[in-house]
C-alpha positions as CSV (number, residue, x, y, z in Angstrom):
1,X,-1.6,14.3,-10.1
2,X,-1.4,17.5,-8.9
3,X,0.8,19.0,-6.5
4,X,-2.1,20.1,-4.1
5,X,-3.4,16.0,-4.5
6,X,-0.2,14.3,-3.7
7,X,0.5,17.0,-0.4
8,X,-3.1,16.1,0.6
9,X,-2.6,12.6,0.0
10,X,0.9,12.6,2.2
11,X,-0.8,15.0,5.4
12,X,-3.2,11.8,5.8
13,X,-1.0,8.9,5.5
14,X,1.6,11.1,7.5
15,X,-1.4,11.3,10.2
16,X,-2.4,8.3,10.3
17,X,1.3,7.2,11.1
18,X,1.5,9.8,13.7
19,X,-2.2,8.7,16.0
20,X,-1.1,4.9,15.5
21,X,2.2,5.8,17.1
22,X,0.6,8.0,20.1
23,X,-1.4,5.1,20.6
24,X,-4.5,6.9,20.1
25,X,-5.4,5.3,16.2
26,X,-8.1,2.7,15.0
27,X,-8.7,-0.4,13.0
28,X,-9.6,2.3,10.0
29,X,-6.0,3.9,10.2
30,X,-4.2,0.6,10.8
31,X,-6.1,-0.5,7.4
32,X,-5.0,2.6,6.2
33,X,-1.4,2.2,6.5
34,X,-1.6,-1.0,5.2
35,X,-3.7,0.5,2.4
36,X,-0.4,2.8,1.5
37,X,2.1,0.0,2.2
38,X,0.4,-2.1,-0.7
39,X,-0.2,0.9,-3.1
40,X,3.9,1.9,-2.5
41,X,4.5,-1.8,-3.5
42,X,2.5,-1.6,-6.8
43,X,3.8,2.0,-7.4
44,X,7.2,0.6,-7.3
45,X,6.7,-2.7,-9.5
46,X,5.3,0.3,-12.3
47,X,9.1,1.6,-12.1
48,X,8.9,4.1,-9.1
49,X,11.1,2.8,-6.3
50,X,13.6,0.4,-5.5
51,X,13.2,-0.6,-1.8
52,X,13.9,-4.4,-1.4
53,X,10.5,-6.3,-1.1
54,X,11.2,-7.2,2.6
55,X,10.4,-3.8,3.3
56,X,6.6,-4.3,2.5
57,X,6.2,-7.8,3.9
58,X,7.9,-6.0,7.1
59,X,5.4,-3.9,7.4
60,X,2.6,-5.6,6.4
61,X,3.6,-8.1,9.3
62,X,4.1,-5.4,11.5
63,X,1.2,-4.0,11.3
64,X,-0.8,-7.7,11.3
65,X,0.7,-8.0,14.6
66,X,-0.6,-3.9,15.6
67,X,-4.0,-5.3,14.6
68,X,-4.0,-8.1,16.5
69,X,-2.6,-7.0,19.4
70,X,-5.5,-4.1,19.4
71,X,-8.4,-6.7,19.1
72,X,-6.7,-8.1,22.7
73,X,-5.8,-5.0,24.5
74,X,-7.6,-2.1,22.7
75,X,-4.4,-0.1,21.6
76,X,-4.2,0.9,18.1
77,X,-0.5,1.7,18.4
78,X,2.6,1.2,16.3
79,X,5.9,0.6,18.2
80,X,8.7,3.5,17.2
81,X,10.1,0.4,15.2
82,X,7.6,0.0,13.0
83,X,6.9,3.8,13.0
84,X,10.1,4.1,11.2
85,X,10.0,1.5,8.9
86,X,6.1,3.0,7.8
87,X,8.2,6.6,7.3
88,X,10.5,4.8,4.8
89,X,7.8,3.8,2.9
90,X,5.9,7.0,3.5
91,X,8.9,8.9,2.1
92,X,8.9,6.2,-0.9
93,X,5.2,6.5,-1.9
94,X,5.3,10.8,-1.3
95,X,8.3,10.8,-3.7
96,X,6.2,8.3,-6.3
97,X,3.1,10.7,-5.8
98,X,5.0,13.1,-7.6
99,X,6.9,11.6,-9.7
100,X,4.5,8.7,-11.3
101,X,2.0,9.7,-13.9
102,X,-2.0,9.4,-12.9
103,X,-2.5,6.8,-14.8
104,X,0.1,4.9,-13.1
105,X,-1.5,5.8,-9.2
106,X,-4.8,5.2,-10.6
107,X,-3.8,1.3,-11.6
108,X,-2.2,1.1,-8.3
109,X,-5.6,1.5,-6.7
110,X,-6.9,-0.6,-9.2
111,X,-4.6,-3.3,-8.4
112,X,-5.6,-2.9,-5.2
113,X,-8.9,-2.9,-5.6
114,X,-8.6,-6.3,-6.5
115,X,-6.5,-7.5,-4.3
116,X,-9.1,-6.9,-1.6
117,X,-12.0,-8.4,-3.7
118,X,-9.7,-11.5,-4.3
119,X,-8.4,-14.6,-2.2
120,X,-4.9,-13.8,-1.6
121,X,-4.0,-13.1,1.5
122,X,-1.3,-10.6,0.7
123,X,-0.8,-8.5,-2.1
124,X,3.7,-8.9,-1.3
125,X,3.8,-12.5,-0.8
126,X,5.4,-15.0,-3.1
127,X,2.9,-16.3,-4.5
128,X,0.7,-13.2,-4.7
129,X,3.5,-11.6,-7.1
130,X,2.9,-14.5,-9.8
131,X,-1.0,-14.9,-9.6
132,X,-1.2,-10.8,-9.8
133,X,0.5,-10.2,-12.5
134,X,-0.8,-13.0,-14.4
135,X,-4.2,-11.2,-13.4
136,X,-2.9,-8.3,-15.0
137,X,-1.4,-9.9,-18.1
138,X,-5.1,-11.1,-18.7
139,X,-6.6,-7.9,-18.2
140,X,-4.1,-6.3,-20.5
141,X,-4.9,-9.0,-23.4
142,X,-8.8,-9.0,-22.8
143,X,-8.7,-4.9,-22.8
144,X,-6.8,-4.9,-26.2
145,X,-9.1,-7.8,-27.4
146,X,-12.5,-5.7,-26.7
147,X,-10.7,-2.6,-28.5
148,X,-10.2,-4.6,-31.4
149,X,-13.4,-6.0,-31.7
């Protein structure tokens, strides 16, 4: 990724994080912190990062709760709490962005992808960590299968 890509990349997340904490953001930039909570996640399972996994369910219940509380009151807003748990992982997934290969951001979103086309409820749960990469395993073995066919 290039250098221009991952700053551009940040200045939107970094944004986002910033409206939802004025209390000015939006069900698209709530989803869109979530979006970079979960991609973080899978960036670090590929080897970048070492943040304890609490972190991300944190946040991801964090920012349910934003969510809900928006549909009830009509506030998109993040409390300085959560604001400074999001810039943890904001600083984690700007450092994978350049650090991690293409490849490796491109299955993030991949894995993401899927995660939002599948059941699970949450891409950092428990049980979400041994269904996906099972998932994964299975797409690894039927991708070398096709090549070798």
């Amino acid at each position: 990724m290039t250098r221009q890509a991952a700053s551009d990349i940040s200045l939107a997340n970094h944004l986002a994080l910033a409206v939802c904490r004025k209390g000015q953001g939006n069900a698209h930039l709530i989803n869109e912190l979530n979006r970079v909570v979960y991609l973080t996640y899978y960036l670090q399972e590929a080897g970048f990062g070492s943040a304890p996994v609490d972190l991300y369910r944190r946040a991801e219940a964090a920012l349910d709760q934003a969510g809900g509380r928006a549909q009830c009151d009509g506030v998109w807003q993040v409390s300085a709490e959560v604001a400074s748990m999001l810039e943890e992982i904001l600083a984690i997934h700007d450092q994978q962005l350049t650090a991690a290969a293409t490849r490796h951001v491109i299955e993030a979103k991949a894995r993401f992808s899927r995660f939002i086309k599948g059941d699970l409820r949450s891409p950092v749960s428990k049980d979400a960590q041994t269904t996906d990469r099972r998932d994964d395993i299975e797409l690894n073995v039927s991708a070398t299968a096709n090549r070798l066919q």
